[in-house]
C-alpha positions as a Markdown table, in Angstrom:
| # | Residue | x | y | z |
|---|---|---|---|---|
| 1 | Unk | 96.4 | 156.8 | 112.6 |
| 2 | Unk | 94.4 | 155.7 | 110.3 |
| 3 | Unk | 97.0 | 155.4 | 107.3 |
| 4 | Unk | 98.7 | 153.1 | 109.9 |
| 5 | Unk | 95.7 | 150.7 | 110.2 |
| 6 | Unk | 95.4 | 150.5 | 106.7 |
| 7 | Unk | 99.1 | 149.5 | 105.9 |
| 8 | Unk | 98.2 | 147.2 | 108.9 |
| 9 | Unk | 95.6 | 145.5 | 107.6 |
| 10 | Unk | 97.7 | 144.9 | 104.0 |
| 11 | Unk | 100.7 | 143.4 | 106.0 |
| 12 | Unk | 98.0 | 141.0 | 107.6 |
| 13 | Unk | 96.5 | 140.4 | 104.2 |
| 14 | Unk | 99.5 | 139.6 | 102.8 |
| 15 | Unk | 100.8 | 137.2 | 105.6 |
| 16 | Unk | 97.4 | 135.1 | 105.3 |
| 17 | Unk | 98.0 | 131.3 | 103.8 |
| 18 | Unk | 95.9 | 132.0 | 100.9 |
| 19 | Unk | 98.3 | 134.5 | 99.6 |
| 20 | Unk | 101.2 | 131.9 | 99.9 |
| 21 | Unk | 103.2 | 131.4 | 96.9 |
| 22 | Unk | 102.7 | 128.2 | 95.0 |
| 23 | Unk | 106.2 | 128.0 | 93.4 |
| 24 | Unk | 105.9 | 127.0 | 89.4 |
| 25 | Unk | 103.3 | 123.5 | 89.7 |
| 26 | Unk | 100.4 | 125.0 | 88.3 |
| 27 | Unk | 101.8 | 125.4 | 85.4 |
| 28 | Unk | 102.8 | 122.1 | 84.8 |
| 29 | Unk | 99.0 | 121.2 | 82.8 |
| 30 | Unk | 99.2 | 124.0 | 80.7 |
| 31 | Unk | 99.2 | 122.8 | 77.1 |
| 32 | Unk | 102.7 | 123.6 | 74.7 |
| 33 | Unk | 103.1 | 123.5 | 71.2 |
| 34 | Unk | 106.2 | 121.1 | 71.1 |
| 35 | Unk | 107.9 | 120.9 | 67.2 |
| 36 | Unk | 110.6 | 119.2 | 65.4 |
| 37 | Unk | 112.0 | 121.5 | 62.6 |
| 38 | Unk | 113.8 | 119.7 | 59.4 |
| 39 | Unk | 115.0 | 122.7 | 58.1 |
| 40 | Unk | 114.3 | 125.2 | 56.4 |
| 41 | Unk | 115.0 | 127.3 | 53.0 |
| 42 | Unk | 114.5 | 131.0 | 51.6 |
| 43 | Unk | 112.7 | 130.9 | 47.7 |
| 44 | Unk | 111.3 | 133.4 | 45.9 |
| 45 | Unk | 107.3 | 133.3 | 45.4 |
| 46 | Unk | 107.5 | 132.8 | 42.0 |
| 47 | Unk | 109.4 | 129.5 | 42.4 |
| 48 | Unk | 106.6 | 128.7 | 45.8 |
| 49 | Unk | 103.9 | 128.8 | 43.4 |
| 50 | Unk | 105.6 | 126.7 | 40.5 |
| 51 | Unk | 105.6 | 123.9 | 43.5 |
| 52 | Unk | 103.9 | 120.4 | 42.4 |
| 53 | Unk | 103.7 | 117.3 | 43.1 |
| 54 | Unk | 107.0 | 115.3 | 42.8 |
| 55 | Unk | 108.8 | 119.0 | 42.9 |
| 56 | Unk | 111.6 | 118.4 | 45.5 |
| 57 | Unk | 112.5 | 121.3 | 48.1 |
| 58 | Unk | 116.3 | 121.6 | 49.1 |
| 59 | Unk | 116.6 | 122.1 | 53.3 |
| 60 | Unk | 119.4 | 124.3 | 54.7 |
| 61 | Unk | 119.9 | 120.8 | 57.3 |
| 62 | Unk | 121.9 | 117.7 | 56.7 |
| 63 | Unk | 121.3 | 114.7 | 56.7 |
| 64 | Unk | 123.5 | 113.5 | 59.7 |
| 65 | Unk | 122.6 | 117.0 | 61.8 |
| 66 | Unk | 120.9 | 116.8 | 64.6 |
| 67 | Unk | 116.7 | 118.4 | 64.1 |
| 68 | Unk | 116.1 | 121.7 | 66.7 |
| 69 | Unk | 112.9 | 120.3 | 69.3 |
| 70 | Unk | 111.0 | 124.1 | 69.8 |
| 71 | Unk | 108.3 | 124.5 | 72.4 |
| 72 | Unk | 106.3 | 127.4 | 71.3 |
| 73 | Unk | 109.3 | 128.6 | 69.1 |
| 74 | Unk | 111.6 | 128.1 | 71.6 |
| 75 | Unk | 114.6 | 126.0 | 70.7 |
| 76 | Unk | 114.7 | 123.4 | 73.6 |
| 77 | Unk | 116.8 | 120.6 | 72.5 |
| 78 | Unk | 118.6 | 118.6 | 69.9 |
| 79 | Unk | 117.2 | 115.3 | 68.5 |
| 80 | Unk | 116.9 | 112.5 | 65.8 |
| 81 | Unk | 113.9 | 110.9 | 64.2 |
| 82 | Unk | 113.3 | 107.4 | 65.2 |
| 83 | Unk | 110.4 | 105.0 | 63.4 |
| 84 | Unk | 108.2 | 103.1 | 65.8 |
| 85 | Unk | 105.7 | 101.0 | 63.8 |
| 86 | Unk | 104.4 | 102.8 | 61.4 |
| 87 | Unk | 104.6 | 106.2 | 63.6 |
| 88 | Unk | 107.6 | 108.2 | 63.2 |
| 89 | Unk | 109.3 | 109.5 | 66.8 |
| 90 | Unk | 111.8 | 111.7 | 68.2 |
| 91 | Unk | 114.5 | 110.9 | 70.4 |
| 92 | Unk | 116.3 | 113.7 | 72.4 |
| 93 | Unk | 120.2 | 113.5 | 72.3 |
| 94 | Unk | 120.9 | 117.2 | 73.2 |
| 95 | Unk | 119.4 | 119.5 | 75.6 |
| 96 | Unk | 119.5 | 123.5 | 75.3 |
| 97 | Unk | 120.8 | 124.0 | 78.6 |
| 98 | Unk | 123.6 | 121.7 | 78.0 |
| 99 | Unk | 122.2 | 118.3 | 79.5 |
| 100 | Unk | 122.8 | 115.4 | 77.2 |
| 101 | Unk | 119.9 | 112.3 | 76.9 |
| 102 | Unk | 121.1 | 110.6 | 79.7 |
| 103 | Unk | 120.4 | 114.4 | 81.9 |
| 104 | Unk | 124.2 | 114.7 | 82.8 |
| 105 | Unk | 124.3 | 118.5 | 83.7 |
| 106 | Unk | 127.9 | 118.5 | 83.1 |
| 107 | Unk | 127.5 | 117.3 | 79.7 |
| 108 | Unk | 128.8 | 120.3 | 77.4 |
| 109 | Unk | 126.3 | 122.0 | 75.7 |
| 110 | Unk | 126.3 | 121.9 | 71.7 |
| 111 | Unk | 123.3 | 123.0 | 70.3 |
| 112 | Unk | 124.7 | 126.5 | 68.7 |
Protein backbone atom coordinates (compact mmCIF):
# COMPACT_ATOMS: atom_id res chain seq x y z
CA UNK A 1 0.00 0.00 0.00
CA UNK A 2 2.27 2.24 0.66
CA UNK A 3 4.48 1.76 -2.64
CA UNK A 4 1.09 2.48 -4.29
CA UNK A 5 0.67 5.98 -2.66
CA UNK A 6 4.00 6.79 -3.42
CA UNK A 7 3.81 6.00 -7.34
CA UNK A 8 0.54 8.01 -6.60
CA UNK A 9 1.77 10.94 -5.47
CA UNK A 10 4.62 11.01 -8.57
CA UNK A 11 1.67 10.58 -11.22
CA UNK A 12 0.09 13.68 -9.39
CA UNK A 13 3.36 15.49 -9.39
CA UNK A 14 3.94 14.91 -12.72
CA UNK A 15 0.39 15.92 -14.06
CA UNK A 16 0.75 19.37 -12.10
CA UNK A 17 0.93 22.61 -14.60
CA UNK A 18 4.31 23.51 -13.39
CA UNK A 19 5.76 20.35 -14.79
CA UNK A 20 4.18 21.18 -18.28
CA UNK A 21 6.47 21.18 -21.12
CA UNK A 22 7.46 24.46 -22.59
CA UNK A 23 8.23 23.25 -26.16
CA UNK A 24 11.82 24.92 -27.46
CA UNK A 25 11.06 29.04 -26.62
CA UNK A 26 13.34 29.41 -23.88
CA UNK A 27 15.98 28.81 -25.84
CA UNK A 28 15.45 31.33 -28.20
CA UNK A 29 17.79 34.20 -25.95
CA UNK A 30 20.51 32.01 -25.54
CA UNK A 31 23.54 33.63 -27.07
CA UNK A 32 25.37 31.69 -30.52
CA UNK A 33 28.51 32.08 -31.92
CA UNK A 34 27.38 32.66 -35.58
CA UNK A 35 30.71 32.70 -38.31
CA UNK A 36 31.42 33.16 -41.94
CA UNK A 37 34.40 30.92 -42.96
CA UNK A 38 36.61 32.12 -46.19
CA UNK A 39 38.36 29.20 -46.34
CA UNK A 40 40.86 27.61 -45.22
CA UNK A 41 44.42 25.99 -45.99
CA UNK A 42 46.92 23.29 -44.38
CA UNK A 43 50.87 24.83 -44.03
CA UNK A 44 53.56 23.57 -42.36
CA UNK A 45 54.72 25.63 -39.11
CA UNK A 46 57.75 26.46 -40.43
CA UNK A 47 56.11 28.42 -43.39
CA UNK A 48 53.21 29.91 -40.24
CA UNK A 49 56.08 31.44 -38.60
CA UNK A 50 57.90 32.89 -41.81
CA UNK A 51 54.30 34.91 -42.14
CA UNK A 52 54.70 38.89 -42.45
CA UNK A 53 53.19 41.57 -43.34
CA UNK A 54 52.28 41.73 -47.08
CA UNK A 55 52.90 37.66 -47.04
CA UNK A 56 49.72 36.49 -49.01
CA UNK A 57 47.94 33.11 -47.81
CA UNK A 58 46.33 30.91 -50.62
CA UNK A 59 42.46 29.72 -49.42
CA UNK A 60 41.15 26.22 -50.47
CA UNK A 61 37.72 28.58 -51.55
CA UNK A 62 36.98 30.39 -54.77
CA UNK A 63 36.30 33.32 -55.54
CA UNK A 64 32.68 32.83 -57.05
CA UNK A 65 31.87 29.87 -54.18
CA UNK A 66 29.52 30.45 -51.91
CA UNK A 67 31.20 31.12 -47.78
CA UNK A 68 29.82 28.17 -45.22
CA UNK A 69 27.60 30.52 -42.27
CA UNK A 70 28.51 28.01 -38.83
CA UNK A 71 26.72 28.55 -35.62
CA UNK A 72 28.93 27.22 -33.03
CA UNK A 73 30.70 25.09 -35.69
CA UNK A 74 27.84 24.02 -37.23
CA UNK A 75 27.54 24.52 -40.91
CA UNK A 76 24.06 26.28 -41.24
CA UNK A 77 23.93 27.87 -44.51
CA UNK A 78 25.45 29.14 -47.60
CA UNK A 79 26.12 32.87 -48.25
CA UNK A 80 28.02 35.87 -49.99
CA UNK A 81 29.63 38.97 -48.58
CA UNK A 82 27.85 42.07 -49.19
CA UNK A 83 29.39 45.79 -48.23
CA UNK A 84 27.01 48.17 -46.41
CA UNK A 85 28.82 51.48 -45.74
CA UNK A 86 31.85 50.94 -44.60
CA UNK A 87 30.64 47.55 -42.73
CA UNK A 88 30.97 44.47 -44.52
CA UNK A 89 27.66 41.91 -44.36
CA UNK A 90 26.49 38.67 -45.19
CA UNK A 91 23.63 37.70 -47.25
CA UNK A 92 22.22 34.06 -47.02
CA UNK A 93 21.47 32.44 -50.46
CA UNK A 94 21.53 28.77 -49.23
CA UNK A 95 20.18 27.10 -46.32
CA UNK A 96 21.56 23.69 -44.78
CA UNK A 97 18.33 22.04 -44.72
CA UNK A 98 17.71 22.80 -48.29
CA UNK A 99 15.68 26.20 -48.06
CA UNK A 100 16.93 28.83 -50.44
CA UNK A 101 16.85 32.91 -49.36
CA UNK A 102 13.59 33.37 -50.22
CA UNK A 103 12.65 30.07 -47.38
CA UNK A 104 11.19 27.86 -50.25
CA UNK A 105 11.33 24.36 -48.51
CA UNK A 106 11.21 22.75 -51.77
CA UNK A 107 14.20 24.54 -52.99
CA UNK A 108 16.94 21.66 -53.53
CA UNK A 109 19.43 21.62 -51.12
CA UNK A 110 23.17 22.31 -52.37
CA UNK A 111 25.42 23.03 -49.72
CA UNK A 112 27.59 19.63 -49.98
Amino acid sequence: MRAFSHMQGLTTMAASPQFQPRGFDFLKDVDVRLSVELGRTDMKLKDVLGLGEESVVMLDRLTDELLDVMVNGKVIAKGEIVAQGNRFGLRIVEMADGRGAGGDPSAPESLG
